[in-house]
mmCIF file of the N, C-alpha and C atoms, coordinates in Angstrom:
data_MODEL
# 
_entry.id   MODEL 
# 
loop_
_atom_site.group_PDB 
_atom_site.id 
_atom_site.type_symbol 
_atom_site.label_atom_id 
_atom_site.label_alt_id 
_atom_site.label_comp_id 
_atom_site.label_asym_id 
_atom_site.label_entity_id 
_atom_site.label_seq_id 
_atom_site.pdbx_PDB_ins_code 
_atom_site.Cartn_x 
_atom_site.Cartn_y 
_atom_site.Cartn_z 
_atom_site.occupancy 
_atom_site.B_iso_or_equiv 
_atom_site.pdbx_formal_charge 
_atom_site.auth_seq_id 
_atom_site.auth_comp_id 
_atom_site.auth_asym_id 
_atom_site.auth_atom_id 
_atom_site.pdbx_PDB_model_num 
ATOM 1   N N  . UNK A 1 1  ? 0.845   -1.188 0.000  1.00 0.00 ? 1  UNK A N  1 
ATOM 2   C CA . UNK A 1 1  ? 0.000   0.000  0.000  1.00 0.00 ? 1  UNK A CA 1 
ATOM 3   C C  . UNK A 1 1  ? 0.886   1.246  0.000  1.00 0.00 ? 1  UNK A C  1 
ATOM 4   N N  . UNK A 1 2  ? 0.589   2.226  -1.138 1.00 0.00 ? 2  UNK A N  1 
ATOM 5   C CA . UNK A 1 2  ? 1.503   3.776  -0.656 1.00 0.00 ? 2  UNK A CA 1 
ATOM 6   C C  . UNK A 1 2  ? 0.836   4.608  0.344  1.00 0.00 ? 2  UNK A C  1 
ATOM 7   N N  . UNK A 1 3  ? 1.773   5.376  0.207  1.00 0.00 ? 3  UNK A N  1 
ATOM 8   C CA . UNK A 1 3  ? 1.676   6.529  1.435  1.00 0.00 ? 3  UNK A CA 1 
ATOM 9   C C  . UNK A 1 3  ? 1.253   7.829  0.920  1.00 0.00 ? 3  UNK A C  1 
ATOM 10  N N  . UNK A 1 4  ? 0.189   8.063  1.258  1.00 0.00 ? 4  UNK A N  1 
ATOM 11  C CA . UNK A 1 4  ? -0.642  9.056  1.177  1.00 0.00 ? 4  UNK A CA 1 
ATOM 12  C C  . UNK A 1 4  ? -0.794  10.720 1.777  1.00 0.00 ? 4  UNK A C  1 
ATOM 13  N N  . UNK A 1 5  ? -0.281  11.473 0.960  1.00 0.00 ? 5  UNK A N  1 
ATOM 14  C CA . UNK A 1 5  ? -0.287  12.557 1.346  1.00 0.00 ? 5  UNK A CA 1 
ATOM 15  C C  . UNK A 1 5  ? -0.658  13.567 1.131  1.00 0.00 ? 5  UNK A C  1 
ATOM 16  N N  . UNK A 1 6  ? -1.058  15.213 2.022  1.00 0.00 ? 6  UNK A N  1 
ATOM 17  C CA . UNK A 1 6  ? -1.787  16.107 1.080  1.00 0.00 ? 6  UNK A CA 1 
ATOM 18  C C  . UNK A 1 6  ? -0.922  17.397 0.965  1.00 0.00 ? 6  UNK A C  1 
ATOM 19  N N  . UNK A 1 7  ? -1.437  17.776 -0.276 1.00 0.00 ? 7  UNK A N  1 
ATOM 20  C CA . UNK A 1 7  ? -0.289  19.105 -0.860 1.00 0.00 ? 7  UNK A CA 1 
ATOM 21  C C  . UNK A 1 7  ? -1.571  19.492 -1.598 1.00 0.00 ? 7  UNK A C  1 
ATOM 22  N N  . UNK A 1 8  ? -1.054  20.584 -1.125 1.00 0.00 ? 8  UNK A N  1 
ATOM 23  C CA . UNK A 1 8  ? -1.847  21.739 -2.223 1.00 0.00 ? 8  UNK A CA 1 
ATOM 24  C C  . UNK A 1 8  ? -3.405  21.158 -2.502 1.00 0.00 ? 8  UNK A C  1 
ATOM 25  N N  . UNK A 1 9  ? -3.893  20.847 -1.077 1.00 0.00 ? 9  UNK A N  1 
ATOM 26  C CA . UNK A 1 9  ? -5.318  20.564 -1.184 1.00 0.00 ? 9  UNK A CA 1 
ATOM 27  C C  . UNK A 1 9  ? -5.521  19.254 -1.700 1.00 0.00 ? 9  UNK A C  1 
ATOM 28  N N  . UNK A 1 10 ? -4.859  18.716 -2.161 1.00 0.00 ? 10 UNK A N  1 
ATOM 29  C CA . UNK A 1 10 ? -5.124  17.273 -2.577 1.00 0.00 ? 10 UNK A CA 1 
ATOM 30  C C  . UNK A 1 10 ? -4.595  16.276 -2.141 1.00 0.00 ? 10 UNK A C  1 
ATOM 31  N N  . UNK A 1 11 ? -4.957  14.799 -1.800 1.00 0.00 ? 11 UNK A N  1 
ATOM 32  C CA . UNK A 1 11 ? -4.478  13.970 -1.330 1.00 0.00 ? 11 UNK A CA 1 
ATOM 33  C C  . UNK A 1 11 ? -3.880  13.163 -2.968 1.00 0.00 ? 11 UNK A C  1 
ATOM 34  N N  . UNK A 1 12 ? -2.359  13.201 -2.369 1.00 0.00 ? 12 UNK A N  1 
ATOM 35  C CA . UNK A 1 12 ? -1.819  12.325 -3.705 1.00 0.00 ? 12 UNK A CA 1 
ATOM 36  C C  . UNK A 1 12 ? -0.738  11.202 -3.223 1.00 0.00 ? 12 UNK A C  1 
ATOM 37  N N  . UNK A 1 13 ? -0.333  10.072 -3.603 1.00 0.00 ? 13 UNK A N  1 
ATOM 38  C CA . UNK A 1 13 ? 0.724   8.941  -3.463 1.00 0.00 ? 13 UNK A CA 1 
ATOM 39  C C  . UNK A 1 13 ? 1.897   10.016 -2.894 1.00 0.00 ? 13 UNK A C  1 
ATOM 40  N N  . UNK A 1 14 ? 2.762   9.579  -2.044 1.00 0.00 ? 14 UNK A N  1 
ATOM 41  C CA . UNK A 1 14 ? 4.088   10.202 -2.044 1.00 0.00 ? 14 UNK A CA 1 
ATOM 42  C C  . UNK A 1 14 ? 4.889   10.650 -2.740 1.00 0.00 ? 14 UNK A C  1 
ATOM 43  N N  . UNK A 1 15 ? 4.838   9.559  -3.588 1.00 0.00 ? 15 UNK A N  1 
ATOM 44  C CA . UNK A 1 15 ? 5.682   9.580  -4.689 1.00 0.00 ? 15 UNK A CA 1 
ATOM 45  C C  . UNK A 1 15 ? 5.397   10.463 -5.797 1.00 0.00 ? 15 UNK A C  1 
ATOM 46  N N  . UNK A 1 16 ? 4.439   11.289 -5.363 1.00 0.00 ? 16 UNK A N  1 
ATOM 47  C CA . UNK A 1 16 ? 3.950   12.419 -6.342 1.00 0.00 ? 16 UNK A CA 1 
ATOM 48  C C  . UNK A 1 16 ? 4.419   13.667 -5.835 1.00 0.00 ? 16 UNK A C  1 
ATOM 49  N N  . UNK A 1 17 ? 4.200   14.145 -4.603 1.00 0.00 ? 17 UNK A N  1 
ATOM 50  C CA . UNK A 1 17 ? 4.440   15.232 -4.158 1.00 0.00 ? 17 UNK A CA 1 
ATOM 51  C C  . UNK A 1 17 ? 6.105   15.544 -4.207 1.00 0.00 ? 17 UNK A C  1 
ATOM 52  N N  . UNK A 1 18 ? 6.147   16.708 -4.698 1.00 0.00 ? 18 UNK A N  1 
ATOM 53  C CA . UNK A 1 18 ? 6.594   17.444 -5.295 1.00 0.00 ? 18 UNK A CA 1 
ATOM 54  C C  . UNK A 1 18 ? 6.897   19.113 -4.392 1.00 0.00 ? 18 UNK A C  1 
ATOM 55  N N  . UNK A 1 19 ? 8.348   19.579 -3.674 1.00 0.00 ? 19 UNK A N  1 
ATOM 56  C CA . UNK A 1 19 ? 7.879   20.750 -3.712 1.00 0.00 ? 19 UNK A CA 1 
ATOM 57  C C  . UNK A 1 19 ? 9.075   21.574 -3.915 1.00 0.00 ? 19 UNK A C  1 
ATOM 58  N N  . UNK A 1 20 ? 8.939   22.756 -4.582 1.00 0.00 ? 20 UNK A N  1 
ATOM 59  C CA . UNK A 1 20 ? 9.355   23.494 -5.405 1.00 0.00 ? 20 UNK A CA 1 
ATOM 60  C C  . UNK A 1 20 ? 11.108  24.210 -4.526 1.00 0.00 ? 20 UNK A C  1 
ATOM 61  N N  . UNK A 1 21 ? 12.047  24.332 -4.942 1.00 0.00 ? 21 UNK A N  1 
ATOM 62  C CA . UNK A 1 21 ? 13.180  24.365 -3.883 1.00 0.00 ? 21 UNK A CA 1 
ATOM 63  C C  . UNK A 1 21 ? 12.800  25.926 -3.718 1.00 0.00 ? 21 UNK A C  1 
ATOM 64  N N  . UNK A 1 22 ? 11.826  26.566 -4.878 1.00 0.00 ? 22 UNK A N  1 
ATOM 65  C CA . UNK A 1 22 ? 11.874  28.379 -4.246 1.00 0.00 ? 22 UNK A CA 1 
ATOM 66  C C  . UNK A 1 22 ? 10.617  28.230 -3.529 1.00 0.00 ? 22 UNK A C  1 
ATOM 67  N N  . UNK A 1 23 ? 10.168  27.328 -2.805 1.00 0.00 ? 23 UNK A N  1 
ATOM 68  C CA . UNK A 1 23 ? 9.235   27.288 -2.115 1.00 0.00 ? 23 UNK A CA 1 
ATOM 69  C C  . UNK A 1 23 ? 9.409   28.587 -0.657 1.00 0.00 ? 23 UNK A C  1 
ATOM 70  N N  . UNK A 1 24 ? 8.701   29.666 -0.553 1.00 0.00 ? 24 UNK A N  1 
ATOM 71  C CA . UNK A 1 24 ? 8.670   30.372 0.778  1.00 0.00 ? 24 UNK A CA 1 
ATOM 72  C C  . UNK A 1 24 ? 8.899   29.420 1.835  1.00 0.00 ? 24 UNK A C  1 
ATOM 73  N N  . UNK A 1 25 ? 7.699   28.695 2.256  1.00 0.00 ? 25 UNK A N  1 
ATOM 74  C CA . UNK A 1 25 ? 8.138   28.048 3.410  1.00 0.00 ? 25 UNK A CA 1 
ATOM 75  C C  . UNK A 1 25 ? 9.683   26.841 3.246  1.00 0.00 ? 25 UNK A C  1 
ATOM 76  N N  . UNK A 1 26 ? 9.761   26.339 2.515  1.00 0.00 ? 26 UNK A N  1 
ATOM 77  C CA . UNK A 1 26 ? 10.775  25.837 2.335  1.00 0.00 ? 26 UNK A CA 1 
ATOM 78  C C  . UNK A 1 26 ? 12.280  26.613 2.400  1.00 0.00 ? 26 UNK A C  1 
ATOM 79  N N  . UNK A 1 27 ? 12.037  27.855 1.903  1.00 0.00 ? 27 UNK A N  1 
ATOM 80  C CA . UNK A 1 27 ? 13.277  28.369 2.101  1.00 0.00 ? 27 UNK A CA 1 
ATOM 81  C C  . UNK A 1 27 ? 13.637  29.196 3.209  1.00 0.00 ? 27 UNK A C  1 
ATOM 82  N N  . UNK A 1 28 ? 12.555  29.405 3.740  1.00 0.00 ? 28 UNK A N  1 
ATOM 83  C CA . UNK A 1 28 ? 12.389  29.633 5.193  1.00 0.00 ? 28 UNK A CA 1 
ATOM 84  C C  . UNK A 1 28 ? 11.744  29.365 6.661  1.00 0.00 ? 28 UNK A C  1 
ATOM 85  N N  . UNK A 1 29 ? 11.657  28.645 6.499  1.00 0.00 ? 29 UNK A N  1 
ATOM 86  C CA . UNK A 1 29 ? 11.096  27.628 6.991  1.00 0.00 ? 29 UNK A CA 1 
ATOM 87  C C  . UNK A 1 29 ? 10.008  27.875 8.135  1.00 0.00 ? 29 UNK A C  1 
ATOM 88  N N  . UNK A 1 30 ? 8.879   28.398 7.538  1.00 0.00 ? 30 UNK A N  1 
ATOM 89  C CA . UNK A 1 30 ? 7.746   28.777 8.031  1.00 0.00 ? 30 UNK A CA 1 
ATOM 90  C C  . UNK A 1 30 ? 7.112   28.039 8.697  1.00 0.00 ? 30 UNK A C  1 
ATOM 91  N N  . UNK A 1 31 ? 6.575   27.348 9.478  1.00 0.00 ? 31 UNK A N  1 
ATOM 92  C CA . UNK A 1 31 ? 5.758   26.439 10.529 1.00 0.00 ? 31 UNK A CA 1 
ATOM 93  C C  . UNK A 1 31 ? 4.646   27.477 11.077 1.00 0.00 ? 31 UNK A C  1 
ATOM 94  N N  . UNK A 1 32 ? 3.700   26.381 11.839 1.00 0.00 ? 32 UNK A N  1 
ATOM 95  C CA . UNK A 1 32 ? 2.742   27.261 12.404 1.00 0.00 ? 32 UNK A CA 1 
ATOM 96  C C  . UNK A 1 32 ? 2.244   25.984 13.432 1.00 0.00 ? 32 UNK A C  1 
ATOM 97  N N  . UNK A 1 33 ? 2.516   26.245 14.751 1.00 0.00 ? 33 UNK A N  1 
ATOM 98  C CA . UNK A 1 33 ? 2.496   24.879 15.824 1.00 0.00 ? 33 UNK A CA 1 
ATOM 99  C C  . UNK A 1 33 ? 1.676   25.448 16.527 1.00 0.00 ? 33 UNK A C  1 
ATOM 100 N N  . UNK A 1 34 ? 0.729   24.536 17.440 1.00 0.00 ? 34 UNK A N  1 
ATOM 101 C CA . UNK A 1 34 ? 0.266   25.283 18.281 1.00 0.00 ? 34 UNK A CA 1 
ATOM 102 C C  . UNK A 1 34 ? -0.204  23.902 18.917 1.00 0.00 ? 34 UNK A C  1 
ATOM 103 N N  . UNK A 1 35 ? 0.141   24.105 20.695 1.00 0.00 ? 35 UNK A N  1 
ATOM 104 C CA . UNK A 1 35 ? 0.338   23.690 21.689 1.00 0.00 ? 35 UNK A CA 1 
ATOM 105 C C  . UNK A 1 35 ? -0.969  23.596 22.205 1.00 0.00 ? 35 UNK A C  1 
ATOM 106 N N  . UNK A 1 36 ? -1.573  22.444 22.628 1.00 0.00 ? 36 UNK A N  1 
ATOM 107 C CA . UNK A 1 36 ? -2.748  22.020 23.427 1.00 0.00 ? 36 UNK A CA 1 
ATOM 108 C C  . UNK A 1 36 ? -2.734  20.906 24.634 1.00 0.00 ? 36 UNK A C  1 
ATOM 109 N N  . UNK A 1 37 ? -3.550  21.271 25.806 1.00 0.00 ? 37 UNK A N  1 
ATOM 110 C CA . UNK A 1 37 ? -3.221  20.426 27.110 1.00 0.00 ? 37 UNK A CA 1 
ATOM 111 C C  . UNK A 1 37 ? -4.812  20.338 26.955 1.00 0.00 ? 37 UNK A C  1 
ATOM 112 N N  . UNK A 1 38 ? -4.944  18.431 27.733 1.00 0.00 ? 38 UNK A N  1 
ATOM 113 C CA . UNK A 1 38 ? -6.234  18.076 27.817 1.00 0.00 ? 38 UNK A CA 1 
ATOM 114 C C  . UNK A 1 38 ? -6.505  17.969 28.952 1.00 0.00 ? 38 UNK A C  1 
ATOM 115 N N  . UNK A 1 39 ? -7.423  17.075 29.421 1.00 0.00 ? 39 UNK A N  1 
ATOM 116 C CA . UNK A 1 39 ? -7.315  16.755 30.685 1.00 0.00 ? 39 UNK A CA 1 
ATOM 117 C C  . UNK A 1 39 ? -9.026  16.298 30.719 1.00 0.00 ? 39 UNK A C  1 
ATOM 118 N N  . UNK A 1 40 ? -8.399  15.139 31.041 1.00 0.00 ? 40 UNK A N  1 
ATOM 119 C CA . UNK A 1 40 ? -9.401  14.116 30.987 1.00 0.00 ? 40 UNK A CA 1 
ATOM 120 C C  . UNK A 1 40 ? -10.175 13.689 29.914 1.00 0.00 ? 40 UNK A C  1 
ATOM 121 N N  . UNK A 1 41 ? -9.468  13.639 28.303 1.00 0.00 ? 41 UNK A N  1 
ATOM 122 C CA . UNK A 1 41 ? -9.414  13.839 27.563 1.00 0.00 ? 41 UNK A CA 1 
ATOM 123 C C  . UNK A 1 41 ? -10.014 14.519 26.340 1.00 0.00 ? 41 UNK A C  1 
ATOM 124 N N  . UNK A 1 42 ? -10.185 16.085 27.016 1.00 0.00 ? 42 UNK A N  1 
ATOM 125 C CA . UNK A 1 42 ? -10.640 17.260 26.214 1.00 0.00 ? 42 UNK A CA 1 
ATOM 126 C C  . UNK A 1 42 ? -9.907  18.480 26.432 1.00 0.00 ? 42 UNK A C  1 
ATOM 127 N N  . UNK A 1 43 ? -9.525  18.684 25.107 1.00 0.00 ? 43 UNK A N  1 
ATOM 128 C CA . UNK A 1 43 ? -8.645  19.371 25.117 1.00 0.00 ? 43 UNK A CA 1 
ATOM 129 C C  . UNK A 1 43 ? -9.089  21.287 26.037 1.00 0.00 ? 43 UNK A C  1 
ATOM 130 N N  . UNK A 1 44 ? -7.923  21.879 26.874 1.00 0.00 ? 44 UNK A N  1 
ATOM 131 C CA . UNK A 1 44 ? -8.708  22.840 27.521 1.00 0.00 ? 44 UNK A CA 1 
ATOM 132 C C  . UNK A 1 44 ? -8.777  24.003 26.620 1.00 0.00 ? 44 UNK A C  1 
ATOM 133 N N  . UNK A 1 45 ? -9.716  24.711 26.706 1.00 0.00 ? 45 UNK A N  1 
ATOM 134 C CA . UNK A 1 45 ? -9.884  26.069 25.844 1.00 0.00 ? 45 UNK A CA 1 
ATOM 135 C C  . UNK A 1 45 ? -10.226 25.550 23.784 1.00 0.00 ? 45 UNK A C  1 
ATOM 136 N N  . UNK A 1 46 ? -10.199 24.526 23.695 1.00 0.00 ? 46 UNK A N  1 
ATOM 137 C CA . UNK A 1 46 ? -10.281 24.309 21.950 1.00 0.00 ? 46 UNK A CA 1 
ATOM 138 C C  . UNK A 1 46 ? -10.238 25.317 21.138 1.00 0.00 ? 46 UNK A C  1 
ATOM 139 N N  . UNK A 1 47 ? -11.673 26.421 21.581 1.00 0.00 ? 47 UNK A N  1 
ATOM 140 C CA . UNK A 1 47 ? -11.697 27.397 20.772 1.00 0.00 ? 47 UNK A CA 1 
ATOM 141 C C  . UNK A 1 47 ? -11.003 28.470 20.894 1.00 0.00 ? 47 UNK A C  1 
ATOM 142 N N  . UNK A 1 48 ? -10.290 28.632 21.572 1.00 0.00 ? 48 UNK A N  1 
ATOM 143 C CA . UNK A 1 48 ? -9.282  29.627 21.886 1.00 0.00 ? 48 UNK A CA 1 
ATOM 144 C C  . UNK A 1 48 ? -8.178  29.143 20.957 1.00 0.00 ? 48 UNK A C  1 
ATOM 145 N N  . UNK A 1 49 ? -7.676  27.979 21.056 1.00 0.00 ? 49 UNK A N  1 
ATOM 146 C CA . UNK A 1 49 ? -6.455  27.461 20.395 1.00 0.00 ? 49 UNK A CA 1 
ATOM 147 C C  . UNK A 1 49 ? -6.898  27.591 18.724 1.00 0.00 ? 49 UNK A C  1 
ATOM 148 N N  . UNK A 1 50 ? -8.053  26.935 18.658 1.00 0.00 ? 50 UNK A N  1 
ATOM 149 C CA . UNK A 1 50 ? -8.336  26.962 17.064 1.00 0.00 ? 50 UNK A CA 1 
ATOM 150 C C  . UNK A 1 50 ? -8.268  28.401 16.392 1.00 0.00 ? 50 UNK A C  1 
ATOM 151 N N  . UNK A 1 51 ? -9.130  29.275 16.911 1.00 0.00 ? 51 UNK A N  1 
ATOM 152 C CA . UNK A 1 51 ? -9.073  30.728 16.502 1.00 0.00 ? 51 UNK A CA 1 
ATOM 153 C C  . UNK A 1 51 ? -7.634  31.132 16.713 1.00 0.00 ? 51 UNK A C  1 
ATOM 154 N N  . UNK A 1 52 ? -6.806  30.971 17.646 1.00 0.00 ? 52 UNK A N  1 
ATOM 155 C CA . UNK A 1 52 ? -5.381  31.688 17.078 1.00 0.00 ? 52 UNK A CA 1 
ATOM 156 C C  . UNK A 1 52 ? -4.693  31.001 16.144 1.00 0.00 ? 52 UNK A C  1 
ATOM 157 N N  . UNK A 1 53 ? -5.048  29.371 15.937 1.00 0.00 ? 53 UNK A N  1 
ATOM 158 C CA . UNK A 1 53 ? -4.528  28.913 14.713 1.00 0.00 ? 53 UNK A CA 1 
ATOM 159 C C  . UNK A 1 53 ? -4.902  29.369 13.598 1.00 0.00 ? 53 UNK A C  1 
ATOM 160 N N  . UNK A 1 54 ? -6.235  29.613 13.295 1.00 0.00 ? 54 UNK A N  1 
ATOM 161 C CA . UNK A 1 54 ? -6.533  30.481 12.253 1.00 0.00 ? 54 UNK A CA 1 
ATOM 162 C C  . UNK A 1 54 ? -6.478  31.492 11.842 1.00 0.00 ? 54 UNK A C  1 
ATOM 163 N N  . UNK A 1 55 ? -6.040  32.333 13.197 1.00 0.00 ? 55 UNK A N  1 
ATOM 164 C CA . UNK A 1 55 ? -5.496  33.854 12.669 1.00 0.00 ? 55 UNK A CA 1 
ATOM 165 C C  . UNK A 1 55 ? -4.172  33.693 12.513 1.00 0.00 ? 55 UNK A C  1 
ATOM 166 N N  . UNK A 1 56 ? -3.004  33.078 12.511 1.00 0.00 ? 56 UNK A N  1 
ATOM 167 C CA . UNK A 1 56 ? -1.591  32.651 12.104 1.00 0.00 ? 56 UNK A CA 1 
ATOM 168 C C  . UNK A 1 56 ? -1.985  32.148 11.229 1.00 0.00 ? 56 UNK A C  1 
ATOM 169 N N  . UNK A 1 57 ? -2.499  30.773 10.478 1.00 0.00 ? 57 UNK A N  1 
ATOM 170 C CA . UNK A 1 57 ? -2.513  30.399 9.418  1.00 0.00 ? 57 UNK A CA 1 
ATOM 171 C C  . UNK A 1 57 ? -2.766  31.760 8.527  1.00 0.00 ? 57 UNK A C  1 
ATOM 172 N N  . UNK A 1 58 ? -3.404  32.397 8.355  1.00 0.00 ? 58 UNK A N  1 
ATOM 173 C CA . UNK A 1 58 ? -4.134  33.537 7.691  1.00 0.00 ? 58 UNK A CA 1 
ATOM 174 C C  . UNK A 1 58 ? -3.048  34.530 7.964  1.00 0.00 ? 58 UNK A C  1 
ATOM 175 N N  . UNK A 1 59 ? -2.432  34.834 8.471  1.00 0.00 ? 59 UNK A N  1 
ATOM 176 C CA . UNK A 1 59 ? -1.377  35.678 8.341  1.00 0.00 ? 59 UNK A CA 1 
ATOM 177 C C  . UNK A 1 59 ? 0.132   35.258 7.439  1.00 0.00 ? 59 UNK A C  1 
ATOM 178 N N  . UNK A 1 60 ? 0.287   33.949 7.739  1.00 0.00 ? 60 UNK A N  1 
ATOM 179 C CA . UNK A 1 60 ? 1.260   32.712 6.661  1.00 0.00 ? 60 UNK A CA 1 
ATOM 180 C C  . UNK A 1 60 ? 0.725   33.055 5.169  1.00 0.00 ? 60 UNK A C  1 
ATOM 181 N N  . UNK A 1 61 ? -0.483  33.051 5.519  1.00 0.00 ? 61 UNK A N  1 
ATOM 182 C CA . UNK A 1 61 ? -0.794  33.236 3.710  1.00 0.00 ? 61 UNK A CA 1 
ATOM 183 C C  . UNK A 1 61 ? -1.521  31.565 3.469  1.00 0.00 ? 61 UNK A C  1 
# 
């Protein structure tokens, strides 16, 4: 079975993806992490964490 991955919105074989060496994040290596504690297994605050992930993602571009 291959390994399945998504780029650019699409799920494609590994062996397809492809990414560009003048890639922005690639050449600088852009990330966007974000840290969550559960407890008792739900995560605390969700929507707090999600909304600042989405205002960083959205600022990444």
């Amino acid at each position: 079975m291959s390994e399945i991955v998504y780029l650019n919105g699409s799920l494609i074989p590994r062996s397809q993806a492809k990414i560009s060496p003048l890639d922005y994040g690639f050449l600088y290596g852009f990330g966007l992490f974000e840290t969550m504690r559960a407890y008792g297994g739900q995560v605390f605050r969700l929507d707090s964490h999600l909304n600042r992930l989405a205002r960083s993602a959205k600022i990444l571009g």
